[in-house]
C-alpha positions in Angstrom: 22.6 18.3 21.4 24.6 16.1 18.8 23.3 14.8 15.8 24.6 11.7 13.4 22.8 10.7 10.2 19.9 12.4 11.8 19.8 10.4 14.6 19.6 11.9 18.1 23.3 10.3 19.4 22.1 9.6 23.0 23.5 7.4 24.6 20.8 5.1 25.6 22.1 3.6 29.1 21.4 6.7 30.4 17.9 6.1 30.7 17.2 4.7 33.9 13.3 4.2 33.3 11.9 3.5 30.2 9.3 0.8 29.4 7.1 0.1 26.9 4.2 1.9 28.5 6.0 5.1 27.7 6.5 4.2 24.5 2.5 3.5 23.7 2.1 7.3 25.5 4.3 9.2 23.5 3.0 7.6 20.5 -0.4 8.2 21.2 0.3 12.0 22.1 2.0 12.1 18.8 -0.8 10.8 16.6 -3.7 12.3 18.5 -2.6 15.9 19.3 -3.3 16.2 22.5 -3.0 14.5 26.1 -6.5 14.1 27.0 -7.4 11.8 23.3 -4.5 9.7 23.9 -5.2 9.4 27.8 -8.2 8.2 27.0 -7.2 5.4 24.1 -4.4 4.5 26.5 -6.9 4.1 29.2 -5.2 6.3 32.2 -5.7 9.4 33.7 -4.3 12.6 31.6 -2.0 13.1 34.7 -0.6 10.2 34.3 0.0 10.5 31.1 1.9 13.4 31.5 3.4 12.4 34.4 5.0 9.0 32.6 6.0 11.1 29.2 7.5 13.9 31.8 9.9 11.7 33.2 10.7 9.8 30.1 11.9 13.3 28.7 14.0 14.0 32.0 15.4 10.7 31.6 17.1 11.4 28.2 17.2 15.1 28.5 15.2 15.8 25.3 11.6 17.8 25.5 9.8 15.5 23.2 6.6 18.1 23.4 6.0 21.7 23.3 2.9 22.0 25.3 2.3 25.8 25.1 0.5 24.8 21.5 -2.9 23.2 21.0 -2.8 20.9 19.1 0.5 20.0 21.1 3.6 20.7 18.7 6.7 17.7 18.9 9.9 19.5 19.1 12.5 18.7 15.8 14.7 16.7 18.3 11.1 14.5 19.6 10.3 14.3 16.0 13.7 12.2 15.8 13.4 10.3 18.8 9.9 9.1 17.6 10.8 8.0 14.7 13.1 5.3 16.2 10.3 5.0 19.4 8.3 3.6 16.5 11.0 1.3 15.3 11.4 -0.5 18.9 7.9 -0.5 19.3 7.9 -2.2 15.7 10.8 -4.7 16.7 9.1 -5.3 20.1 5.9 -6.6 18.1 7.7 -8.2 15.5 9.3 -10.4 18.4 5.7 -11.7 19.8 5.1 -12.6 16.4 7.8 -14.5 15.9 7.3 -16.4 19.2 3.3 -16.9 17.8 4.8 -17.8 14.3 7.1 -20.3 15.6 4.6 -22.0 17.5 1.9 -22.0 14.2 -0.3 -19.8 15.8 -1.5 -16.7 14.0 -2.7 -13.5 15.4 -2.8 -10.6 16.3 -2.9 -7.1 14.2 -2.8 -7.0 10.6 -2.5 -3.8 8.2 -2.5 -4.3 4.8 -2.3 -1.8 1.6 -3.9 -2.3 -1.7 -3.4 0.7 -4.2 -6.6 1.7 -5.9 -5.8 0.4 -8.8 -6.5 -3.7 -7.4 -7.8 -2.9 -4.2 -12.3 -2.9 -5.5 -11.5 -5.9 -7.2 -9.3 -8.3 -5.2 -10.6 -7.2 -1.4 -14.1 -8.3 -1.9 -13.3 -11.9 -3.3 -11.8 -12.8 -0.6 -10.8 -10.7 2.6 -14.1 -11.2 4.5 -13.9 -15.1 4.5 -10.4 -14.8 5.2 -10.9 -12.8 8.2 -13.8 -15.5 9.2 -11.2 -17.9 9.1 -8.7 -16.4 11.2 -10.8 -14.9 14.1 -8.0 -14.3 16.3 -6.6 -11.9 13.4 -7.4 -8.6 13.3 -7.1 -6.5 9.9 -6.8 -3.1 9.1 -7.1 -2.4 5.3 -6.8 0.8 3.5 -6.7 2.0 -0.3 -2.9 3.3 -0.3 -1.0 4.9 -3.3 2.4 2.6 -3.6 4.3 5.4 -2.7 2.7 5.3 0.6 2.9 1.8 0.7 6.3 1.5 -0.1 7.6 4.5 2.6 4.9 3.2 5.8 6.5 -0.8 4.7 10.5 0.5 5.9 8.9 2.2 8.8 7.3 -0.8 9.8 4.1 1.3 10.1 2.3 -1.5 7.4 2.4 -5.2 7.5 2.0 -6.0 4.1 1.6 -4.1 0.2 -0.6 -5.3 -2.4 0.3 -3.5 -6.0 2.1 -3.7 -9.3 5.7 -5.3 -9.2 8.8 -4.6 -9.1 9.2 -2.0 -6.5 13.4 -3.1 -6.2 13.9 -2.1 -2.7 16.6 -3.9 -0.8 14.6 -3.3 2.5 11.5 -5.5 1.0 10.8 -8.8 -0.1 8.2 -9.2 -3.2 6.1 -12.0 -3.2 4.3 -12.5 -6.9 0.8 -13.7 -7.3 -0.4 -13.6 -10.4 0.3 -11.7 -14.0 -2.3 -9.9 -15.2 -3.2 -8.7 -18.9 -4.2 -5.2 -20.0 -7.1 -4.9 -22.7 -7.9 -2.2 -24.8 -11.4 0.3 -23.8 -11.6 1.8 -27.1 -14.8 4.5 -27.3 -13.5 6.2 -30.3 -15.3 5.8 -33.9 -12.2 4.0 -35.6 -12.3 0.6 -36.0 -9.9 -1.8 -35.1 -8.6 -5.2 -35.1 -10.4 -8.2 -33.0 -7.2 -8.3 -31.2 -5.2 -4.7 -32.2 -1.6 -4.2 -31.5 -0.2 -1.4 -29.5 0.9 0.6 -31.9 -3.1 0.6 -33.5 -3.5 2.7 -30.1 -4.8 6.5 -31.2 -2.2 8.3 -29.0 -4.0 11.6 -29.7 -7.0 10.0 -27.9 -5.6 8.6 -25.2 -6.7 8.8 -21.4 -4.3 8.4 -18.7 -4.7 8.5 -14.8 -3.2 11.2 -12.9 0.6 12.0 -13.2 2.5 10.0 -10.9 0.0 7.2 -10.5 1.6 3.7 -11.0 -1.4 3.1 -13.5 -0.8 5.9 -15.5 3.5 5.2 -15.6 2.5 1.6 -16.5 0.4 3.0 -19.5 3.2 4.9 -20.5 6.1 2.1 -20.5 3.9 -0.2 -22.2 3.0 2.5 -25.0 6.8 3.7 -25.3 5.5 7.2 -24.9 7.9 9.4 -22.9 7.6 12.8 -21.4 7.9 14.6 -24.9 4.9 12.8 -26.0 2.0 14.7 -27.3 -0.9 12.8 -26.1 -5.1 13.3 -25.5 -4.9 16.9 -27.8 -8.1 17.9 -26.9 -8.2 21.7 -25.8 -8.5 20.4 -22.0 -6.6 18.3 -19.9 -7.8 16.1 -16.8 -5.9 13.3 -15.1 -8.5 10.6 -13.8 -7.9 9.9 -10.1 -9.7 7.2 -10.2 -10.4 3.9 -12.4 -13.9 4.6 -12.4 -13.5 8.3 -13.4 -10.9 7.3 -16.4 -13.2 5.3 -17.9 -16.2 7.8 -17.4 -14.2 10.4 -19.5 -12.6 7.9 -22.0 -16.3 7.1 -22.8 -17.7 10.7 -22.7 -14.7 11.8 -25.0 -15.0 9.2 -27.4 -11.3 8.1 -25.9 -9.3 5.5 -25.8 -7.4 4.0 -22.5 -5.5 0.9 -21.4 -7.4 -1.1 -18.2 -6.1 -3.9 -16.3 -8.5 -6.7 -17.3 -10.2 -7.1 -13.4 -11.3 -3.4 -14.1 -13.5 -4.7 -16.5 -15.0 -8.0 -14.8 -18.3 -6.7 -14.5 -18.9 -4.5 -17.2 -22.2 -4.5 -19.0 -22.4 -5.9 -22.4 -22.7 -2.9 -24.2 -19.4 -1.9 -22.5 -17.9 -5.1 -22.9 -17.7 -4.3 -26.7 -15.7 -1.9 -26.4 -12.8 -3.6 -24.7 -10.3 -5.2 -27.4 -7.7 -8.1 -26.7 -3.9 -7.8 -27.3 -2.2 -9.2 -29.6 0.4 -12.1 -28.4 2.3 -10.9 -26.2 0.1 -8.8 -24.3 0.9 -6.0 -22.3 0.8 -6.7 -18.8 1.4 -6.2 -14.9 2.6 -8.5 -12.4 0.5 -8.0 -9.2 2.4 -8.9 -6.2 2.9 -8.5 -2.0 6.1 -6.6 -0.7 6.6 -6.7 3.3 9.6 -6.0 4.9 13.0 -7.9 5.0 12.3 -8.6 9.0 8.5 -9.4 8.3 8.4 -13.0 10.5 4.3 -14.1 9.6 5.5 -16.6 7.0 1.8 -18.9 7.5 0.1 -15.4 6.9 1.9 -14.5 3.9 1.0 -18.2 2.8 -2.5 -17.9 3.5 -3.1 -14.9 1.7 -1.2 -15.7 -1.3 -3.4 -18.8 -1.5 -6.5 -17.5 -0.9 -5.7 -14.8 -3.2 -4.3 -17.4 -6.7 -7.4 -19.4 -5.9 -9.9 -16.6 -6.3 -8.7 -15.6 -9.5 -7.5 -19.0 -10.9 -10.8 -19.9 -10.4 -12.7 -17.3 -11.4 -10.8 -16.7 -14.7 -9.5 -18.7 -17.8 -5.7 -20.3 -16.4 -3.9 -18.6 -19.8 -5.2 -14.7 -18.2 -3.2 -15.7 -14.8 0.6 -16.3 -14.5 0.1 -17.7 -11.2 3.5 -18.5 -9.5 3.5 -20.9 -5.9 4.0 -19.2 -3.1 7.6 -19.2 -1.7 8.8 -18.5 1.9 11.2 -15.7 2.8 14.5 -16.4 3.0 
């Protein structure tokens, strides 16, 4: 067996049967386990099954499956070959849509990604009219860290990202939608400005999300801080996971924290006290989608970047909301 770049080199005109329903079975083996789950989601007989994915391995001479394990194991040479199985399977969908996009029709499967951060308070507003209006659409939406996002976007195993821009990948396109402001959630005893600066933050009672969290490094830019930096010097450390659990331990510590402004929408009064304005400039995050440079669903992209700047131009003040227009890929 050869390898290049990690690439199985066969030579692919050696296969003299392959389709597409092969394809489906070896991917469904590969996410389910076992032959009889992905029999039955591919809707044929386990033999079958077997049978089709038995030949496809004769064909190129690669075992793709060990089957003396349960769960069934993928060999390291299948492991290769699925990775590109998943990349014409990708390329063979992304060619229907281009057909449907080039006639104006839209639909078809969806996946979308929203890190945690946006996803409780831009999905409601608008994703369930959306999907009304495009019944022949069919969306599958997820809570993913942009990490996640990012690396399931150049497998072509997601559609589109929602998060905090930039990401500056080559393989992606970033489409902005709006800019949006970070406030101050100060539970601490000092008092501050109206509208404080950054530098009135208390470093030493400062709440950050979890290390690695795209919240969390955002925090950090905006406040300078570095790696170095002493911060929170209570005699216990906890990383929030979660917006709602940073601002349950900000307030129980008497803490301060920086929140993107959505976060705190619906706040009750009494917490809406606590949260403080920036001074001019404020700190802030441009939230954006990324898709793939071959992503072809141009009237998609177009319809969720409007729905998406109406909801929130509407909903909010027009100075909170850099809202750009939507532009095409190119």
């Amino acid at each position: 067996m050869f390898y290049k770049n990690d690439i199985l080199d066969i030579n692919i005109y050696s296969v003299d049967v392959m389709n597409f329903q092969q394809i489906d079975y070896i991917l469904a083996v590969k996410d389910m386990g076992n032959f009889l789950d992905a029999s039955e989601s591919c809707h044929v007989t386990q033999s079958t099954l077997s049978t089709m994915i038995g030949r496809f391995e004769k064909e190129v001479g690669i075992s793709i499956f060990d089957r003396h394990f349960k769960p069934v194991k993928v060999t390291k040479e299948g492991e290769i070959l699925i990775q590109q199985l998943r990349i014409i399977k990708k390329e063979v969908e992304t060619l229907a849509e281009l057909r449907d996009s080039l006639k104006g029709e839209l639909k078809g499967d969806v996946s979308i990604g929203v890190i945690p951060t946006i996803a409780p308070y831009i999905l409601p507003g608008f994703l369930n009219n959306f999907a009304k209006q495009l019944p022949d659409l069919h969306f599958s939406v997820s809570e993913t860290p942009t990490k996640s996002i990012v690396e399931s976007l150049k497998k072509r195993e997601l559609d589109i990202g929602i998060l905090a821009l930039p990401i500056l990948d080559s393989d992606l396109i970033e489409i902005p939608l709006y800019q949006e402001p970070f406030v101050l959630y100060d539970c601490s005893n000092k008092r501050l400005p109206e509208s404080p600066s950054l530098s009135d933050i208390d470093i030493d009672r400062l709440w950050l999300m979890e290390e690695g969290h795209c919240l969390s490094q955002q925090v950090i830019q905006i406040c300078d801080l570095d790696k170095n930096t002493s911060i929170n010097r209570m005699n216990f450390k906890f990383r929030a996971g979660s917006v709602d659990s940073l601002i349950r331990f900000v307030k129980m510590n008497e803490g301060v924290t920086l929140l993107p402004l959505q976060a705190t929408e619906e706040f009750p009064e009494e917490e809406r006290r606590r949260i403080r304005r920036f001074q001019s400039p404020e700190p802030s995050r441009s939230v954006g989608m990324i898709v793939h440079k071959h992503f072809v669903k141009q009237k998609l992209l177009a319809e969720i970047s409007k729905q998406i700047k109406q909801k929130w131009s509407s909903a909010k003040p027009s100075e909170k909301y850099n809202i750009p227009p939507f532009q095409p890929l190119t």
